[in-house]
N, C-alpha and C positions, 0 to 999 in steps of 0.2 A: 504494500500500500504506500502511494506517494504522499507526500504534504505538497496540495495545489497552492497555498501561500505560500507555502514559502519557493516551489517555482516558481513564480512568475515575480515574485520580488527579486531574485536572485537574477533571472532573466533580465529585469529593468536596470539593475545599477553593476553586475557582474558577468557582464555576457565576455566570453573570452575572445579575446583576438591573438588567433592562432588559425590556423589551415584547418580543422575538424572543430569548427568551437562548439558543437552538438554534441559530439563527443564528450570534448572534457567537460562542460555541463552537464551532463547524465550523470556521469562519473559522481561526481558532487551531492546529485542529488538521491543515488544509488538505483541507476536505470540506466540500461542500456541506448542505447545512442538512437537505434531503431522504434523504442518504444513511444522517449522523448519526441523524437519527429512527427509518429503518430497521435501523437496529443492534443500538439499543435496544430496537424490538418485537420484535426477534427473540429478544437475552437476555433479555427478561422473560418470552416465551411459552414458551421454553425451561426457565426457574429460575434461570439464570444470576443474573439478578440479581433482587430482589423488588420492586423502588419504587426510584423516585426522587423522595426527599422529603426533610424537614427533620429533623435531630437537633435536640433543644433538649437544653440542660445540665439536670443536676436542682437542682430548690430553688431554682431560678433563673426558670421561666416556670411559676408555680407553685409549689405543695410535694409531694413524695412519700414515703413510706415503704418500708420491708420490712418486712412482717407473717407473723404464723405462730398457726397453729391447730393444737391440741391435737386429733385428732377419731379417736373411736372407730374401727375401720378397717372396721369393719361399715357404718358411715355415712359411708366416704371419699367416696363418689361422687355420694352426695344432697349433703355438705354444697358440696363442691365446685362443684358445678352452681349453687347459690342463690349463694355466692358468684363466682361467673363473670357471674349476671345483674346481677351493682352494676354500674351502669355506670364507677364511680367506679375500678374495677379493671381495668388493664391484662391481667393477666396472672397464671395461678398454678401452681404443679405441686404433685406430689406425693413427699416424702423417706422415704426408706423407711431404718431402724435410728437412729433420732430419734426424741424426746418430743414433738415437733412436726411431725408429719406431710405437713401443706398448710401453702405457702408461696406469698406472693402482696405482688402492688405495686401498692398504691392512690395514689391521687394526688387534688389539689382543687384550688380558686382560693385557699383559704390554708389555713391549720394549723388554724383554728376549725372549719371546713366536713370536714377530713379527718377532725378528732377525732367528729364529728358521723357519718360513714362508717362510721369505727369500731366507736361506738359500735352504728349502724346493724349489721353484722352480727352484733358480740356479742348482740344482741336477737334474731336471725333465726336465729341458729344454736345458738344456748344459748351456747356456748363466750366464752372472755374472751382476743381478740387480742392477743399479743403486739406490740408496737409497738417498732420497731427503727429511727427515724430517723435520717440521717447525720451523725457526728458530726464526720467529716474527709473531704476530698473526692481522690482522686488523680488528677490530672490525664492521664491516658494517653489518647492520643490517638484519639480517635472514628473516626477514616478508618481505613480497610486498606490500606492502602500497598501496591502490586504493582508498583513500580518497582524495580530490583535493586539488591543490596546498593551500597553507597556513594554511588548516587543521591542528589540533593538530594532527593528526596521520602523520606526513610527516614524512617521511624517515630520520631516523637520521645518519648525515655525518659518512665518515669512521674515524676509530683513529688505528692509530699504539698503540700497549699495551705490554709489556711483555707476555707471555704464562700464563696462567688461570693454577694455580694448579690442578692437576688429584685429583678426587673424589675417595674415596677406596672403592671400592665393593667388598660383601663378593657374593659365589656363586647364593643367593635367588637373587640378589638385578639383577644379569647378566641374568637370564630368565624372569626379569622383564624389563630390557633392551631390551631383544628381543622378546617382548611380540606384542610390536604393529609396529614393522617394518612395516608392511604390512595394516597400518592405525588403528582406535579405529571402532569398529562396529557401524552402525546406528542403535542403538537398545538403549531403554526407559534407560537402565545400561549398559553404554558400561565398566564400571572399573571392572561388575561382571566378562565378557568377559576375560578380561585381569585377574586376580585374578583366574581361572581356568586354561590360559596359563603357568601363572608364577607359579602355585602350591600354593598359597598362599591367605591367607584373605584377602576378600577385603578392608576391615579398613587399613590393613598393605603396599596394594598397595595405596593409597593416600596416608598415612603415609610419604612412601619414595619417593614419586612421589614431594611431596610438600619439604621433604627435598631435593633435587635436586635442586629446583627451588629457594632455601632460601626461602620460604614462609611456613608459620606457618597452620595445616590442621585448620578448623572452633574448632575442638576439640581434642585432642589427644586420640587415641584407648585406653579405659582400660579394664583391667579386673580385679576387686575387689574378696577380699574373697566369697561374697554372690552369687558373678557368678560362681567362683569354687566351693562353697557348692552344689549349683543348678545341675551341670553338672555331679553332683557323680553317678555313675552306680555299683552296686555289683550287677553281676551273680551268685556268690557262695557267702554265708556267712561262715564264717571264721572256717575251721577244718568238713566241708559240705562232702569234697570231699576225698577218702580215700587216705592213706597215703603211698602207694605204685605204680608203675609204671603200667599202663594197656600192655606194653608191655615187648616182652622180652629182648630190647638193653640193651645194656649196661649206663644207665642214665649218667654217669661222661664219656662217648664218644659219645655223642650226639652233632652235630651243627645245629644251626640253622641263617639258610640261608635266609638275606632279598631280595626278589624278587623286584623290585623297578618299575618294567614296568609295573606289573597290581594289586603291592600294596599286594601282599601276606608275607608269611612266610613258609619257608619250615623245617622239622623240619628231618634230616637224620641224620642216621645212621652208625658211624664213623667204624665200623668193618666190618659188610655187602656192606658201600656205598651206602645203598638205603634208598628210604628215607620212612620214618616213618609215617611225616600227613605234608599235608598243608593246612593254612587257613588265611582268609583275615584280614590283618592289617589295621590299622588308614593311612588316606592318609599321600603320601610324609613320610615315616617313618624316622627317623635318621637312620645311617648307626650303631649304636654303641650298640646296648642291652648289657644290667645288668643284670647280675644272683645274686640271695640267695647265701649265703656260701655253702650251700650244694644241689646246682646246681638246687632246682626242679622248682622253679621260674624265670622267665624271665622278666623282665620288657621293656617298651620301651617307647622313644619318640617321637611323629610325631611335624614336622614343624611344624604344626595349633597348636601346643598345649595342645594334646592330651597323656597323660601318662595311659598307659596298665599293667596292670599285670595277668601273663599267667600261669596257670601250666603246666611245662610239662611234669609232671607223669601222669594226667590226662586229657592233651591233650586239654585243657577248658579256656577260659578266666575267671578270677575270679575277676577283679575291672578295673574300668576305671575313670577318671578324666579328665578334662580341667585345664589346671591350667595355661595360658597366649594366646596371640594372637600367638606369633611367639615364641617358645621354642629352644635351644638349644639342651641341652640333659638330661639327667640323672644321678646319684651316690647314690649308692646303701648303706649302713653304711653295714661293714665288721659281728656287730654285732647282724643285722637281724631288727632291729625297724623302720627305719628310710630309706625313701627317700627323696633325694634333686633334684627340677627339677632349672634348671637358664633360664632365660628367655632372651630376648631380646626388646621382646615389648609384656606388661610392662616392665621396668626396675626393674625386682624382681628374688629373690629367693624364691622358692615357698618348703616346710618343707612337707613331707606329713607320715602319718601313713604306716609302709608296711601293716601291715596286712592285711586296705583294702583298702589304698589309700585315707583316707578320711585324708582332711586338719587339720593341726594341726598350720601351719604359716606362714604369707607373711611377707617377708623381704624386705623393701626397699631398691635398693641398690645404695646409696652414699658414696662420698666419705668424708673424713673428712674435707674437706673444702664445701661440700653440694653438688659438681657435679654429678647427676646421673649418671648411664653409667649399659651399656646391658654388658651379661657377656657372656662370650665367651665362657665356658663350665663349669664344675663342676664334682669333681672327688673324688674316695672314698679314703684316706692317711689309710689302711687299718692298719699298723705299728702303725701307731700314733693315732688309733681311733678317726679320723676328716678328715670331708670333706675339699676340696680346692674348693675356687670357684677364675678360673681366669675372670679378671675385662676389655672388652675392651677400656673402653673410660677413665680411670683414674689407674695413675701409682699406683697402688696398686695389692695385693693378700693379698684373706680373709681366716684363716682358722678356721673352726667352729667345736672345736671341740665337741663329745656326749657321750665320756666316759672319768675317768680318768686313766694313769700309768696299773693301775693293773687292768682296763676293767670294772671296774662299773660305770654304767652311769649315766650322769649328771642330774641335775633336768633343766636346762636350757641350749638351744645352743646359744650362744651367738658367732659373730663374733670376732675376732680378727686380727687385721690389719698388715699386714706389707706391709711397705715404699719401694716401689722402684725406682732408678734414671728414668726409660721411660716405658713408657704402655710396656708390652710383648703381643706382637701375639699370642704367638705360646711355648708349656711345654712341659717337659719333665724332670719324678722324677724319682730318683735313685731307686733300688728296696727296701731299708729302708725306703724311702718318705721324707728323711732329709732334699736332696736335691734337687732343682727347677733347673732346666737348661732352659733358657728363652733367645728368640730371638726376640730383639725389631725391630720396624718400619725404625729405623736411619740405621741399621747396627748393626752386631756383637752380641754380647751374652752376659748375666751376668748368673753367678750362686748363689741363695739363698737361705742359713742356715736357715731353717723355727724354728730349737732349739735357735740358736742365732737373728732369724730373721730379719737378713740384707742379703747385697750382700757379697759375699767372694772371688769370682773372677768373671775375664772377661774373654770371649770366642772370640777366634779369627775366628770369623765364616763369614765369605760372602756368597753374592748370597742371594739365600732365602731355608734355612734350613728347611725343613717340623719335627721339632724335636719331634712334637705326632706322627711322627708312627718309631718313634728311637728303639732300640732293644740293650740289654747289654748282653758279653760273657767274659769269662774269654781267654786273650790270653797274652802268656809268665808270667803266674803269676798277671797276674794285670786284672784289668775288666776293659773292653773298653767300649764305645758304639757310635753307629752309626745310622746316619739318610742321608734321601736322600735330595734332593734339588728340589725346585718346578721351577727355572726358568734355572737351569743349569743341566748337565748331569755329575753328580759326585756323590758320596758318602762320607760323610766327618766322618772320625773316632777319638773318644778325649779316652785322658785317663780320668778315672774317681777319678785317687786319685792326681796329679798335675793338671789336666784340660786342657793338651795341645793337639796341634791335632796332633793325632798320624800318619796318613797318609791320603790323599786323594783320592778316588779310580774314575778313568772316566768311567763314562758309557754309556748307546744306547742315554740318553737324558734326558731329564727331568723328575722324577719320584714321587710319590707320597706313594708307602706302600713301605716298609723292610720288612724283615719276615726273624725268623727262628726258631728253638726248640732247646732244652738242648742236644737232642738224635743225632745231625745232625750236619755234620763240617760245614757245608756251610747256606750262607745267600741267599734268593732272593730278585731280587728288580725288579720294573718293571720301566716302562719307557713312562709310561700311555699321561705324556703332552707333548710328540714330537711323529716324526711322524713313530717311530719306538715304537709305543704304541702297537705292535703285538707280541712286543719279551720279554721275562724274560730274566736276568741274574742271573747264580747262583756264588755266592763267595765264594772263600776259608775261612773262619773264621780265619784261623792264618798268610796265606801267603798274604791275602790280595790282592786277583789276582781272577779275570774272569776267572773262567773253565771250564764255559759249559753255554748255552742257551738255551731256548723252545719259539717254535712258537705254540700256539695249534691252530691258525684259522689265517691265513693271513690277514694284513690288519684290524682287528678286534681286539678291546681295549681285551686286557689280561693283571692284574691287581691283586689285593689285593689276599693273599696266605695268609692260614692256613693249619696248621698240626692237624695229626689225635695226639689221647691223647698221643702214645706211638714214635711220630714223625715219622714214618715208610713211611706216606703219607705225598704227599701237596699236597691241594687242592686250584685250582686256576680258580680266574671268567673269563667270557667270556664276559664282559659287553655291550652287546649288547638284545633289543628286545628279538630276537630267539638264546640267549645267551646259555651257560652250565656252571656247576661247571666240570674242565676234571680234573679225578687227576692222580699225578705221583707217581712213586716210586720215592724217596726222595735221595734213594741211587745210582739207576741208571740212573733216569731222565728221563726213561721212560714211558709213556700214560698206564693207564692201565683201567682206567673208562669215560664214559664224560655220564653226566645227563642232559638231558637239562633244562633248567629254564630261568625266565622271567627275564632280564636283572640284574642278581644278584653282588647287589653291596658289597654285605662281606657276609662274613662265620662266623662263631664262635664255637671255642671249650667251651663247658663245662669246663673239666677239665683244661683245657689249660689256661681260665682265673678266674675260681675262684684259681687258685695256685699262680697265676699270675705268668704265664711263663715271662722267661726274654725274650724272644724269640717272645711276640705278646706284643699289647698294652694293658692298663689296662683300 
């Protein structure tokens, strides 16, 4: 015979986070693993219970409100229904002898994007939302206690508290948040479950699951050199496969387009517009592939950890590696020896061979007082022959360089450090790589001399500057450069040789890529995190003024733009499923192609970044 309280209390505040936590739950409560699962399908087909899933705190994984609308009561039920379709809304009813009728809780990834919601329905509904955010939080206890009075599990009293700090999440960490809304599966591994939703290892979901919880996992996921030896794959051994193109493009106007909806890669044809070959990539790819200097190589990395190397004169995979649980990206050395992947979990920089991707070294990464910390990408200083690797959990940047002054290479990469006043998010280097333009967590910007390696100015930037997909042009003599902004609708423009902001330009809304080529007066920018994520804008480069726009699919995220080698075309995604690359003439703005493709989240020129256009990122 079981004790049903004390399951299901046990269940609410001790549920294990482990690979079988059904399992060692039973155990506990002196039941078989089997039994326990059947208990549970039985209270949930019954009502008994609804889910078994995650509470999160509010204002804490995220932000939320309580909102209210005013609404004629002849149109209670139309307005209701259009607000019910926001996704951004949990949940709403309706109050009846109130001046505010419909009541509802929105929620976002921060206050910029919710006010953006907002706003969003005030526009959809006529009416102007009340906005009731929490101003004090009372700590009463989330569980239902059904153990009897005096029990140690009794309900503990309520406490007024200040607001609980917001948790930062990067993107993996939000499809891991919305992984079990809808409860954990009664299945022998319910975290596998969830670790397929969120795209990601299952070690990595406990990982963050346990950091959430402040609780420490039984073990921290690694991945040691001897597991990255293990995982080595060569398809081709080295100089196997011939040394020219199986087709007739043009190799230096070739992109290659990540497919992200069913995990491919499409490899087209910048003259034709047609595409060339596709074939399956490592799941969850990064959006960012690395080319060879001389374009025949492609490299890539997926979430899991996964580092590829491609040819694509021969259209072949030629090496693969594992080289962490959870990866960032990749940087390629300008001089052809040398890849660097950064990791996140492990906390490493992982050193590999190009040739054929075999491990050459794992870099622990701390900092000089011992704090580890996941890196937040890693980039090739192509000028200066040295990687960058930026650092997210300690105010530093590392630069490692692998040749010296006059290009001959080093016998050892060794890191070197430079100090800076607060962690930086978020980079952006000049096109010599002298220069780091960096927007910390607090606010504002520093820019740092990596020759004299400190800080040399301050950036007067607000909001939240996306300054990796920034772009630099020459206007009235001087080079400027400009990036968009992730929680506001502007573009913000600095000079590059006093560092002030040259102008501010408003846009459809919050936006995430810039784009433009050396061959082309004008910038676009999309507007991908508000709700005018359907429209491009294209900008004057020197008058600094909106003078045209494109819709290619209504309603439908249109996004990240590249140009063909000779800038003649853009090519812009359709990020959707049954998405397309459509592209424009660049000059007129008008549609002159659309291809379709499986939710393609970037494009890539060849040429465009081994020259490293000022005009795309690097």
């Amino acid at each position: 015979m079981y004790d049903e309280l004390n399951l299901y209390d046990t269940l609410q505040r001790d549920f294990p986070l482990q690979p079988r936590p059904y399992q060692a739950l039973a155990g506990k409560l002196r039941l078989c693993e089997h039994a326990l699962l059947s208990l549970l399908a039985r209270d949930l087909s019954s009502g008994r219970i609804s889910r078994v899933g995650a509470v999160f705190a509010p204002n804490v994984i995220g932000v939320s409100t309580l909102a209210a609308l005013s609404v004629p009561p002849a149109q209670l039920d139309r307005v209701a229904a259009r607000v019910s379709a926001c996704s951004a809304v949990s949940h709403n009813y309706a109050r009846s002898g109130h001046p505010y009728n419909l009541w509802f809780v929105a929620g976002a990834r921060e206050r910029r994007m919710l006010d953006v919601t907002l706003a969003s329905i005030g526009d959809m509904t006529g009416l102007a939302p009340l906005d009731l955010p929490m101003a004090r939080e009372y700590h009463i206890d989330l569980g239902f206690p059904l153990a009897r009075p005096g029990s140690a599990r009794a309900r503990r009293p309520a406490s007024a508290a200040a607001p609980t700090a917001p948790v930062a999440l990067d993107d993996d960490d939000w499809r891991l948040v919305a992984a079990p809304e809808a409860g954990l599966p009664l299945t022998t591994r319910p975290f596998h479950a969830l670790a397929a939703q969120a795209r990601m290892p299952m070690p990595q979901v406990l990982e963050r699951l346990a950091r959430w919880l402040r609780t420490a996992p039984a073990a921290t996921p690694q991945w040691h050199a001897e597991a990255i030896r293990a995982s080595h794959i060569v398809h081709h051994a080295s100089g196997s496969l011939p040394a020219r193109p199986v087709f007739s493009a043009d190799p230096q106007n070739l992109f290659v387009v990540v497919e992200a909806g069913s995990h491919h890669m499409t490899v087209l044809d910048g003259d034709r517009l047609a595409p060339v070959h596709r074939f399956a990539t490592r799941f969850a790819l990064h959006g960012g592939p690395k080319f060879s200097r001389d374009g025949r190589y492609v490299y890539m990395a997926s979430r899991d950890g996964w580092v590829s190397k491609y040819d694509l004169w021969n259209l072949a995979y030629v090496a693969e590696i594992r080289v962490g649980v959870n990866t960032r990206n990749v940087a390629v050395s300008d001089d052809g020896p040398w890849v660097l992947a950064g990791n996140t979990l492990p906390r490493t920089l992982v050193l590999l061979h190009a040739e054929d991707l075999s491990l050459a070294r794992v870099i622990d990464v701390r900092g000089r007082d011992g704090e580890a910390s996941r890196v937040s990408a890693v980039y090739d200083a192509a000028p200066r022959h040295s990687f960058i690797a930026a650092l997210k959990d300690i105010a530093e940047v590392w630069e490692i360089p692998y040749a010296d002054a006059a290009g001959a290479q080093l016998p050892a990469l060794a890191p070197r450090v430079v100090a800076l006043d607060d962690v930086l998010d978020d980079f952006f280097f000049d096109q010599s790589y002298r220069h780091i333009l960096g927007a910390s967590r607090k606010g504002g910007g520093q820019v740092i001399d990596l020759q004299q390696g400190r800080k040399v100015a301050a950036l007067a930037l607000g909001g939240m500057p996306h300054l990796g997909s920034g772009i630099t042009w020459q206007r009235d003599g001087r080079e400027v450069m400009a990036s968009p902004d992730l929680g506001q609708g502007r573009i913000t423009v600095i000079d590059m040789q006093d560092w002030h902001t040259v102008a501010t330009i408003p846009t459809n809304g919050p936006g995430f890529f810039l784009r433009s080529h050396e061959n082309t007066p004008c910038a676009w920018a999309d507007a991908m995190m508000s709700p005018k994520r359907d429209t491009l804008q294209v900008i004057d480069k020197q008058s600094l003024r909106v003078v045209g726009s494109i819709t290619p699919s209504p309603g439908r995220t249109a996004a990240h733009v590249e140009f063909t080698r000779d800038g003649r075309y853009a090519l812009v995604s359709l990020m959707e499923r049954d998405g397309a690359i459509v592209v424009y003439d660049a000059a007129t703005l008008q549609e002159v192609k659309r291809l379709p493709m499986d939710k393609p989240i970037g494009k890539y020129n060849v040429f465009n970044k081994t020259t490293r256009s000022a005009g795309t990122s690097h």
